[in-house]
C-alpha atoms as one frame of an Amber mdcrd trajectory, in Angstrom:
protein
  27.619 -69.989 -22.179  24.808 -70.175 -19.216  24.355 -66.743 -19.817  23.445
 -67.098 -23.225  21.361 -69.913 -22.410  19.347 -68.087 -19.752  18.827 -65.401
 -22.483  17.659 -67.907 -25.097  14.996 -69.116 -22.321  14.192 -65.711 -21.451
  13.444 -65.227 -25.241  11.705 -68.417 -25.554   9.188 -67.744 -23.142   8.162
 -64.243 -24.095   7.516 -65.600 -27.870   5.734 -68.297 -26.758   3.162 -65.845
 -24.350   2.428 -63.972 -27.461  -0.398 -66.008 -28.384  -1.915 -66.125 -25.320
  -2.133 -62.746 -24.973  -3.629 -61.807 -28.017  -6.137 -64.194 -27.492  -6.783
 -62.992 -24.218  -6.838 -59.186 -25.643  -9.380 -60.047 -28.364 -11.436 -61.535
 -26.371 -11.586 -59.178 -23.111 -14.154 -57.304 -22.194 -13.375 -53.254 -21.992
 -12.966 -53.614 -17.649  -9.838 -55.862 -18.635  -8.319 -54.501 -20.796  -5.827
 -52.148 -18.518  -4.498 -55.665 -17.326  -3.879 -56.779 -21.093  -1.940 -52.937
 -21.809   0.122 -53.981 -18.511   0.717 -57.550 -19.399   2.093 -56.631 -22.935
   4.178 -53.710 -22.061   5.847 -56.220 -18.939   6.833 -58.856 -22.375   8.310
 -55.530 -24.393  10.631 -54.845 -21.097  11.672 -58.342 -21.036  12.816 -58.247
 -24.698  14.295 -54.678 -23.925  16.549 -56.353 -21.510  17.776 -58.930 -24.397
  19.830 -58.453 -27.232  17.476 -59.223 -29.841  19.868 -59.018 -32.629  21.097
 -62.258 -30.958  18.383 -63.769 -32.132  17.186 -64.907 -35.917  13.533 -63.830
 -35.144  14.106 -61.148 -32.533  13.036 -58.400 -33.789   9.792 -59.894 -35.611
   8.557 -60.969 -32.090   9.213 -57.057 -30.697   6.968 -55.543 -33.680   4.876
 -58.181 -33.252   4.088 -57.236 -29.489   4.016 -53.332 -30.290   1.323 -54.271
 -32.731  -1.135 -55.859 -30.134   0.033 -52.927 -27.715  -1.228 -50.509 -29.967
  -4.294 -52.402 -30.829  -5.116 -52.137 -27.078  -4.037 -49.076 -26.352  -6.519
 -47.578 -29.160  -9.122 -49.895 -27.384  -8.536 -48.544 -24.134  -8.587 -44.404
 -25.464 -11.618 -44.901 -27.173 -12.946 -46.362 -23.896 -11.690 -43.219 -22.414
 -12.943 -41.184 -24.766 -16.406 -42.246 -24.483 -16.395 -42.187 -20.704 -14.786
 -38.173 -20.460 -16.793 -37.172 -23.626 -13.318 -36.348 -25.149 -12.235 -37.443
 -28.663  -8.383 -37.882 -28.477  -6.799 -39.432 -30.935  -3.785 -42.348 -30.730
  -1.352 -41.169 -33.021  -1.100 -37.560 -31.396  -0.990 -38.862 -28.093   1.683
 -40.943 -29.184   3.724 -38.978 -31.437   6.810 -37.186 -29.951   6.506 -40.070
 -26.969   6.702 -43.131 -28.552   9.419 -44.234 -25.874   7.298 -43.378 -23.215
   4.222 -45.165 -24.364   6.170 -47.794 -24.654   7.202 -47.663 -21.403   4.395
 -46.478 -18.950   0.885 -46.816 -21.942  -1.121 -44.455 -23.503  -3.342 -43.379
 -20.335  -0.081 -42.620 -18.591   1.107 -40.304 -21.938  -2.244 -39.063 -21.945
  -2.413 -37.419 -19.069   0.953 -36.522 -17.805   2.478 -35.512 -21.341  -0.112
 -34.541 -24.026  -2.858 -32.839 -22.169  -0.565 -31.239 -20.141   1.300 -29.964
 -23.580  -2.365 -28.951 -24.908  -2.931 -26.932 -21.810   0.147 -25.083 -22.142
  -0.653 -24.573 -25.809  -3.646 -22.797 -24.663  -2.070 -21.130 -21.485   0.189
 -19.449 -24.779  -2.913 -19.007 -26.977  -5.267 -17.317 -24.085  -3.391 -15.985
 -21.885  -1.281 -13.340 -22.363   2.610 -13.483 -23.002   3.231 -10.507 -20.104
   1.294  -9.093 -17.150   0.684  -5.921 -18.297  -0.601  -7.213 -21.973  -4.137
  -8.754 -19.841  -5.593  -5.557 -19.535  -5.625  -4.324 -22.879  -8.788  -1.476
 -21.534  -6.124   0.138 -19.373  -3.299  -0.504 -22.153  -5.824   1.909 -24.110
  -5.326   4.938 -21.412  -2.683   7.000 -20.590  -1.763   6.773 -16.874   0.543
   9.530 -14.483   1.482   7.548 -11.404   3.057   9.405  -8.397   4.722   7.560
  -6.797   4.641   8.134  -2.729   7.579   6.498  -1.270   9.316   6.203   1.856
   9.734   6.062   6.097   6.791   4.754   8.302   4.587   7.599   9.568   5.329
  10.159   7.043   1.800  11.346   6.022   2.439   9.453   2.599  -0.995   7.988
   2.149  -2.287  11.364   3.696  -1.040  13.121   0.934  -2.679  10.570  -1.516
  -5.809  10.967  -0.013  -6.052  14.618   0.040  -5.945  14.470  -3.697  -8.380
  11.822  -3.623 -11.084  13.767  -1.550 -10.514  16.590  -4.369 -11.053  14.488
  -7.412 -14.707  14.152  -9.077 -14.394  10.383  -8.644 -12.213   8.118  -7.437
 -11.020   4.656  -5.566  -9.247   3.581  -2.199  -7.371   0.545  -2.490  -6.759
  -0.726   1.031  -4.651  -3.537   2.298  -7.271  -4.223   5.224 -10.850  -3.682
   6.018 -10.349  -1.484   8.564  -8.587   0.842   6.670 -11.216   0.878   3.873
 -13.893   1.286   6.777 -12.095   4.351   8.199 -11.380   6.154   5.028 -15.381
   5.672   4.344 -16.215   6.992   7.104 -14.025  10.011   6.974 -15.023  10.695
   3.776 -19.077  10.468   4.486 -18.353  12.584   7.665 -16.866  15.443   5.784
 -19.943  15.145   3.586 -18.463  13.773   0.026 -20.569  10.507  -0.359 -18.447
   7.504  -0.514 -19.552   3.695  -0.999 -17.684   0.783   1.048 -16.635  -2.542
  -0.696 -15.111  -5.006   0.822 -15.361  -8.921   1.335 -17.525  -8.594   4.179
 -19.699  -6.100   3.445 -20.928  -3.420   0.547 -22.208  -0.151   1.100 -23.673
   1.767  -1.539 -24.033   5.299  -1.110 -26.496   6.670  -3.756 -24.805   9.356
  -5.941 -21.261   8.327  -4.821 -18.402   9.098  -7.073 -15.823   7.979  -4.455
 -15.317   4.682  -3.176 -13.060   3.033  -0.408 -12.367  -0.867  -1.002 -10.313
  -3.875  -0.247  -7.654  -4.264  -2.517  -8.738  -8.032  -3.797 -12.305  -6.034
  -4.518 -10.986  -3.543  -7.290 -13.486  -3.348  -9.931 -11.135  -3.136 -13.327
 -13.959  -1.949 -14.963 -14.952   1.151 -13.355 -13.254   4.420 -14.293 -12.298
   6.786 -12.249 -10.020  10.001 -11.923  -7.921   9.378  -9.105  -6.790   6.102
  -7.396  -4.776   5.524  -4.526  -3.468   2.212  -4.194  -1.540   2.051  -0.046
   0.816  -0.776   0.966   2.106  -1.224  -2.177   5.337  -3.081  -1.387   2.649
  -6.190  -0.734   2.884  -6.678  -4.069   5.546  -9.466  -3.043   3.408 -11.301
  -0.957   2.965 -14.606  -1.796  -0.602 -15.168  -0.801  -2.043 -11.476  -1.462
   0.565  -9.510  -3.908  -1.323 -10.414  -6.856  -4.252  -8.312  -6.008  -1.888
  -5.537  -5.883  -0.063  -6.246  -8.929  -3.559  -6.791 -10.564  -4.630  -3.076
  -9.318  -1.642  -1.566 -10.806  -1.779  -3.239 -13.999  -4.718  -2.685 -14.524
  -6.885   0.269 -13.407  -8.237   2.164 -15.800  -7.565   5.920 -14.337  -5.383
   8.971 -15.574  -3.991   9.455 -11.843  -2.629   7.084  -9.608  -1.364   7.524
  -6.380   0.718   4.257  -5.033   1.859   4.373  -1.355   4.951   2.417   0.303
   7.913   1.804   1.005  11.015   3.078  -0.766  12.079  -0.755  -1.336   9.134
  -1.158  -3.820  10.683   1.799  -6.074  12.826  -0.265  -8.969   9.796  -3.184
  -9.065   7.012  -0.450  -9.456   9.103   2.230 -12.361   9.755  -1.480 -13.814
   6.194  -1.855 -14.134   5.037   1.112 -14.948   7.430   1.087 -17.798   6.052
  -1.732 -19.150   2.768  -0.211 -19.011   4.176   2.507 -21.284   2.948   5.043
 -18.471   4.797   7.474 -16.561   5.116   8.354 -12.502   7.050  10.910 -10.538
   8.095   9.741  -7.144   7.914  11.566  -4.141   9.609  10.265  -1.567   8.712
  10.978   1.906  11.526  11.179   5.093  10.573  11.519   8.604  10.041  15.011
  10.385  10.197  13.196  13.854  13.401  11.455  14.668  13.582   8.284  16.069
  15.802   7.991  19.072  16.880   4.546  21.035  16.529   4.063  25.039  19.622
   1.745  25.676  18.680   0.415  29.075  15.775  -2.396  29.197  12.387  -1.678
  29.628  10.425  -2.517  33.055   6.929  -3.017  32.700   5.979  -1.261  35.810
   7.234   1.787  34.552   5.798   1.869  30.919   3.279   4.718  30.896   1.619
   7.153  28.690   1.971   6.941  25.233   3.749   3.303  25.106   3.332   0.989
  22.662   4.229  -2.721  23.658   4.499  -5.068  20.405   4.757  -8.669  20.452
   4.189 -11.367  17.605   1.321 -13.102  18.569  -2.324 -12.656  19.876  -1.579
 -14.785  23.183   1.527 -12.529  23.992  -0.523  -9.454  23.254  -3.559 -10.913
  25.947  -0.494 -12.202  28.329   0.797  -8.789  28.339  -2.382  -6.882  28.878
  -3.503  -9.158  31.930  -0.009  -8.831  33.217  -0.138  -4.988  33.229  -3.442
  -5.152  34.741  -2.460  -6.967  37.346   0.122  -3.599  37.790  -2.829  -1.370
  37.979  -1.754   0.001  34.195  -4.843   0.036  31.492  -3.929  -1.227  27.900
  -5.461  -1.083  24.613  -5.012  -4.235  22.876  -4.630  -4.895  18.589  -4.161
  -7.969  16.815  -5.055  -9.916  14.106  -8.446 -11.751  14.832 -10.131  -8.747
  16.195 -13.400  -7.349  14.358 -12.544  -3.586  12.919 -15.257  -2.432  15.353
 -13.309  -3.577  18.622 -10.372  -2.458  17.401 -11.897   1.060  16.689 -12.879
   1.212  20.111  -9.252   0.133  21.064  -7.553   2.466  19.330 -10.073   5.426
  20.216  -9.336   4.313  24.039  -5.444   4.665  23.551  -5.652   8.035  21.624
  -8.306   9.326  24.645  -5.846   8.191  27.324  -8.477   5.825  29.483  -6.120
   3.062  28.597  -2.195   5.038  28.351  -0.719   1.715  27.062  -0.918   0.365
  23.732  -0.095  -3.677  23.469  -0.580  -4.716  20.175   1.225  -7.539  17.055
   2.846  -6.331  14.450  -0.625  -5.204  12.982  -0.338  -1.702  14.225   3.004
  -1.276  11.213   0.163  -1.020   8.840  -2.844   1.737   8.405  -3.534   4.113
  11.432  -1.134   6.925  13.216  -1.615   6.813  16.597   0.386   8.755  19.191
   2.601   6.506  20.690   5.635   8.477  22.413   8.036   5.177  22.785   7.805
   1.978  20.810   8.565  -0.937  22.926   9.507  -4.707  21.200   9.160  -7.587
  23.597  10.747  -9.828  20.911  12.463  -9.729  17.824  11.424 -12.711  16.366
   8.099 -13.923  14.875   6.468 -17.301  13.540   5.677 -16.402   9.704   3.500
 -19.453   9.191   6.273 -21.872   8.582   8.916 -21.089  10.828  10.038 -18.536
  13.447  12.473 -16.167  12.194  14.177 -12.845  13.289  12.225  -9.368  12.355
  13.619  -8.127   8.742  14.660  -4.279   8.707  11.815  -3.569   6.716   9.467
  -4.959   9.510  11.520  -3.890  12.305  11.619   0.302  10.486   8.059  -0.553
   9.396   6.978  -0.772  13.049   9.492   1.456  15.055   8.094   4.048  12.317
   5.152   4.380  14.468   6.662   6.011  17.253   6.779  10.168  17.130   3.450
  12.032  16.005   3.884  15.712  15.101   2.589  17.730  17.165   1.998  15.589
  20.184   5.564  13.772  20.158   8.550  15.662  18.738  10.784  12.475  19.330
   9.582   9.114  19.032  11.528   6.382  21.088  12.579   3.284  20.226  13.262
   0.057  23.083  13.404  -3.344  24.452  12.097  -5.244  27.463  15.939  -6.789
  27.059  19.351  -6.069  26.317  19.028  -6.341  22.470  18.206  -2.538  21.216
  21.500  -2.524  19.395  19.898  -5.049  17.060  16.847  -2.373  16.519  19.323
  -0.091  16.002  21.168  -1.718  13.282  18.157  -2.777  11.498  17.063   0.436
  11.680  20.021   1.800   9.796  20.415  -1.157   7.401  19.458  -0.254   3.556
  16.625  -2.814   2.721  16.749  -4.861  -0.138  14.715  -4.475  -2.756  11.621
  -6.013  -3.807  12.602  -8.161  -6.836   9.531  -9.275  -8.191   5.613  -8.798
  -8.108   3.331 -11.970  -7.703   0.574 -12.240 -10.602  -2.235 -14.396  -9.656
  -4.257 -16.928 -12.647  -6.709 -14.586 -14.802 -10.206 -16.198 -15.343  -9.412
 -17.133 -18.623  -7.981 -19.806 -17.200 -11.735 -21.115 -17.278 -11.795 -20.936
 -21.388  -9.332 -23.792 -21.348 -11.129 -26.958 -21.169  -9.273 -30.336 -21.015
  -8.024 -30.565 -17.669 -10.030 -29.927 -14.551  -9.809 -26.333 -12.759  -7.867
 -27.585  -9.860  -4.874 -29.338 -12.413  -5.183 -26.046 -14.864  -4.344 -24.146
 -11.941  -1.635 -26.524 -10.343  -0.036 -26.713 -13.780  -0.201 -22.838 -14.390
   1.496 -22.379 -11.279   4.593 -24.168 -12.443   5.403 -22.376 -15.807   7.860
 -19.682 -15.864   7.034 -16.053 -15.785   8.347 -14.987 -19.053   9.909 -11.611
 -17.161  12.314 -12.271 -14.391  10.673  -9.792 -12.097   7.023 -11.224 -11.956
   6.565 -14.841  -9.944   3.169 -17.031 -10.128   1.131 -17.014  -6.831   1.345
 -19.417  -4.520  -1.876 -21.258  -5.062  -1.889 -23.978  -2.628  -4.804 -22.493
  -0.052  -6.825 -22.485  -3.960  -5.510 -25.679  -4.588  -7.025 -27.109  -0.997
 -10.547 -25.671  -1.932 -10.735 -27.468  -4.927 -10.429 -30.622  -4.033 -13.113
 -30.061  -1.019 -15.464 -28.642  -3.941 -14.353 -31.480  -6.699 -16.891 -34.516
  -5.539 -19.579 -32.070  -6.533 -18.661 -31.465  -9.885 -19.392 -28.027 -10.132
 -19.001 -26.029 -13.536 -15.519 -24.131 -13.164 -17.179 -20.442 -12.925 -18.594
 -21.352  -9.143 -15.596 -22.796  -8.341 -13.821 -20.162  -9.052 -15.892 -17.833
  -6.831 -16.122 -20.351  -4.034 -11.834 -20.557  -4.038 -11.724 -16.436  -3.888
 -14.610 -17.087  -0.648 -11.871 -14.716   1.999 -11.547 -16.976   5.026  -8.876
 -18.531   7.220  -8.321 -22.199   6.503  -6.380 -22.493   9.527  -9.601 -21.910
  11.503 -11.359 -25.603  11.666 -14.737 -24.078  12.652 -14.219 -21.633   9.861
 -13.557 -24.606   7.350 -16.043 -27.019   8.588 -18.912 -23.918   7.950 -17.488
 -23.711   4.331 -17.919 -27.709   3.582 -21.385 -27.312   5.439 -22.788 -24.569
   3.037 -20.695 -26.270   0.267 -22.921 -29.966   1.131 -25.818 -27.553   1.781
 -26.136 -26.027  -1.618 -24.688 -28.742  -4.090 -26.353 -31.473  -2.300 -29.570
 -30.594  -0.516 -30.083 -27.834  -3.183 -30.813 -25.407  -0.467 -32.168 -22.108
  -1.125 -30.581 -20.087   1.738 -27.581 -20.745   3.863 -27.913 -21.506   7.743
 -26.860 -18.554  10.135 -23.910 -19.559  12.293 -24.366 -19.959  15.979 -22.265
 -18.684  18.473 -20.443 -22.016  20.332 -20.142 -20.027  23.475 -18.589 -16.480
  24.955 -15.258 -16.426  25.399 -13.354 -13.885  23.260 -11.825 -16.477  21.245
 -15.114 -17.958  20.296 -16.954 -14.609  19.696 -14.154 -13.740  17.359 -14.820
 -16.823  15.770 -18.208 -16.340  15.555 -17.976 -13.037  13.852 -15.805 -14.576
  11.274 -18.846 -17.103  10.927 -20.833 -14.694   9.986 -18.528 -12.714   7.576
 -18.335 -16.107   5.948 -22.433 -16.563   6.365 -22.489 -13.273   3.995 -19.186
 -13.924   1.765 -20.503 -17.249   0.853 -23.824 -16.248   0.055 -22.722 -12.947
  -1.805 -20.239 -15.647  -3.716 -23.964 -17.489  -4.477 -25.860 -14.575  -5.553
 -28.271 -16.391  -2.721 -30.142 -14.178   0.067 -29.069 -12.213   2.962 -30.317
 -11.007   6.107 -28.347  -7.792   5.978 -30.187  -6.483   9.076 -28.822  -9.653
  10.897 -25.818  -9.472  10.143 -25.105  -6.097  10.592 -27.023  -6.517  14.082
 -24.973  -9.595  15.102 -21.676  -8.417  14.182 -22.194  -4.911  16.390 -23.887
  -7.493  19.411 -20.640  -9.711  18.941 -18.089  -7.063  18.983 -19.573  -5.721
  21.870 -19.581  -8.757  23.753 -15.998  -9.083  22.773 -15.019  -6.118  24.194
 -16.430  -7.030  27.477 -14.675 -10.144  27.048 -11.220  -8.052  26.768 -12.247
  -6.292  29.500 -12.397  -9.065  31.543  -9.048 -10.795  30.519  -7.120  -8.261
  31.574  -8.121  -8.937  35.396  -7.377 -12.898  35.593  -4.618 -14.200  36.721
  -1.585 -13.653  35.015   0.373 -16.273  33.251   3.953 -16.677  33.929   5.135
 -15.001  30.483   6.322 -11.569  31.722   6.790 -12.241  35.551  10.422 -12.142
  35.225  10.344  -8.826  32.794   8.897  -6.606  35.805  12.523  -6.225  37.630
């Protein structure tokens, strides 16, 4: 009985608000009318909670409420409406969510249900329903891949390029700018003209039929008769694979030579398949064993011909200073170094001024050098989220390096500790395969209108690849850009060159230059971007520097705004020298504590 009581009151009250919220709706001003949407949804929940059919009139005071909710509701899209320019209309919002409206109101539906369903209806309309169906130019040729797969160090992308330098025209994909530099230059030394393209600079070579890029720089357009595409198995990376999926797809050439590992093999026939192409794979074994020293490494006793690798560029400078402090020159590699330093680096090591190579895991990728025994200091590595143990493709990937026909008919294989046997068994291990490419947004994307870029691209990024062997890019470095670019309200096409800008977010000088030119241009309406200046001359901050002025040029290039070519070119051979002297001096401070114990 007091429970049916309480509901009666309950009821009672909620009928009795009714006018006083309709008057208050008719007579509020647009500003208001949010808090009249809220109030009368709050009264529906209250009679949800009831049992209406309790009541003679209970059901006449629900439509009643619904009523005024929609007459608000319509208020408060056309107030939308007017202030987005948009004309969306009330009944398709609410069809197929009625219950939802109901429970959250129209602005809620709006945005997190219908536009959201319109984008995807246009994702389906523009976009196309597989990979290999957005690039209908190369769907239109017929394309031989070869297919040149297998072991580290076994003159795979050598092969490729031979082929290359014999064609009438053709394209180097590489997975780094050095790589793309020293194929140039190889190429322009034997005499066939060859332009260089990537994010940092462009070289054009007048006459040139050849030309040695960055993978993310592949012009689709261009034709050619031979491309070779090297590192393919990156086509898994989360961050980058889609530039190498994208090259694949797409390039419009009869000939294609794709370099990698063997793992890559069942993603890349799968692909080519697709295509409706064909390939014939040569796979590649090595012609210099690989053979494991058991007992730990000393550091006073590595000598000629040793590579040291470690996972980080403070091991890698720890290491160096520690081995100068033994009286042993190193050559040091990693990451942040400019591709002029580490030129100079590698030409020391090959020369023998320095007999020790210390370098990251950067030397597993792009240049055979002869190193006689690969040493790991540590098997495990910090991947950007978390430290983990070396995979077997890593771990063959960089032991590959070891051996050099010719100048080392074994290559060796050990450990500054007791753990070889764990190189060993990686070693031997059958890696798994790759199981899917990464495909990155296409710039259609920008034909879609509705949403912002920055929620286009968050929502494209959580549909489905239709085939189980393709995944969507992992879009949240994009996703950071945008919202630094979105107070400026910038049409979509310049923010979609600004995202593709290549710098490292985790660098905070780095970022602060991009919101500076950012501010700079859509603000102050400037005309030119600001040079960088160098904060001071240690080799950290020189590096940085350099990379401030990579970004001085990859910003304005992004722009279509002015360069000082000369200056750059200038500063970045003045910084890279400085840097070198910079190395030089690291290696005779004092040594930190790292590898004291290692020297037994």
């Amino acid at each position: 009985m007091k429970k049916e009581r309480k509901q009666r009151l309950a009821f009672e009250r909620v009928r009795h608000n009714f006018s006083q919220i309709q008057r208050q709706a008719s007579s509020s001003r647009a500003r208001s009318l949010w808090h009249n949407e809220s109030s009368i949804r709050s009264q529906l929940r209250q009679l949800g909670n009831l049992m209406l059919a309790d009541f003679p009139d209970g059901q006449s005071v629900y439509d009643q409420y619904t009523v005024l909710l929609d007459d608000v509701s319509r208020r408060v899209l056309e107030q939308y409406n007017r202030k987005t320019g948009t004309n969306y209309s009330f009944d398709a919002v609410v069809d197929k969510n009625r219950a939802e409206y109901l429970r959250s109101g129209i602005l809620s539906v709006l945005l997190s249900d219908h536009i959201p369903g319109m984008v995807r209806e246009e994702f389906r309309r523009l976009l196309p329903p597989y990979p290999q169906d957005g690039y209908p130019e190369a769907r239109q040729e017929k394309r031989m891949f070869y297919l040149h797969l297998g072991d580290t160090n076994t003159g795979k992308t050598y092969q490729a390029l031979l082929r290359l330098r014999q064609s009438s025209s053709g394209i180097y994909l590489a997975p780094l700018r050095i790589l793309a530099l020293e194929n140039y230059e190889r190429m322009t030394a034997e005499g066939l003209p060859c332009s260089l393209l990537t994010g940092e600079e462009e070289v054009l070579t007048p006459g040139a039929k050849h030309l040695c890029c960055t993978v993310e720089k592949a012009n689709l357009s261009g034709k050619y008769d031979v491309a070779v595409i090297d590192e393919v198995q990156l086509l898994a990376d989360s961050q980058r694979g889609d530039a190498w999926t994208r090259a694949i797809l797409g390039l419009c050439c009869p000939e294609i030579h794709l370099c990698g590992a063997l793992l890559a093999k069942e993603q890349l026939t799968a692909m080519i398949r697709d295509c409706g192409d064909e390939y014939e794979l040569k796979a590649y074994t090595r012609l210099v064993p690989l053979q494991m020293e058991y007992a730990p490494v000393r550091l006073k006793n590595v000598g000629q011909g040793d590579a040291l690798v470690a996972f980080s560029k403070a091991a890698v400078l720890s290491l160096s200073r520690y081995l100068g402090q033994l009286g042993i020159r190193s050559s040091v590699i990693y990451g942040d170094l400019p591709p002029e330093v580490r030129r100079g680096q590698y030409d020391a090591f090959i020369q023998g001024k320095n007999p020790v190579l210390v370098a990251t895991d950067a030397i597993g990728m792009g240049v055979n050098l002869p190193i006689r025994r690969l040493i790991f200091t540590e098997l495990e590595k910090f991947d950007g989220e978390s430290r983990r143990p070396l995979t077997s493709q890593e771990i063959k990937q960089i032991a590959g390096r070891a051996g050099r026909i010719g100048i080392y008919e074994i290559g060796y294989v050990a450990c500054l500790d007791e753990r070889v046997s764990v190189v060993e068994e990686k070693l031997a291990a059958e890696d798994d395969p790759i199981e899917q490419a990464v495909v990155g947004p296409s710039e259609a994307i920008l034909q879609i209108g509705l949403l912002p870029l920055r929620e286009k691209l968050a929502l494209w990024s959580t549909e489905t690849e239709p085939l189980s062997y393709y995944r969507k890019k992992d879009v949240n470095t994009e996703l950071f850009l945008l919202d630094m670019l979105e107070p400026y309200h910038l049409p979509e096409q310049i923010q979609w060159r600004l995202m593709r800008v290549p710098f490292s977010l985790g660098n905070s000088a780095l970022l602060a230059q991009f919101a500076e030119y950012t501010h700079a241009c859509f603000s102050l309406n400037a005309q030119h971007l600001e040079k960088p200046v160098s904060e001071g001359q240690s080799c950290e901050q020189l590096e940085t520097y350099y990379q401030q002025v990579n970004l001085y040029y990859s910003f304005s290039k992004a722009l279509d705004m002015p360069i000082d070519e000369h200056w750059v070119l200038d500063t970045r051979n003045r910084v890279s020298a400085r840097i070198r002297s910079a190395l030089e001096k690291l290696r005779w401070d004092r040594p930190e504590k790292t590898f004291r114990g290692k020297t037994r």
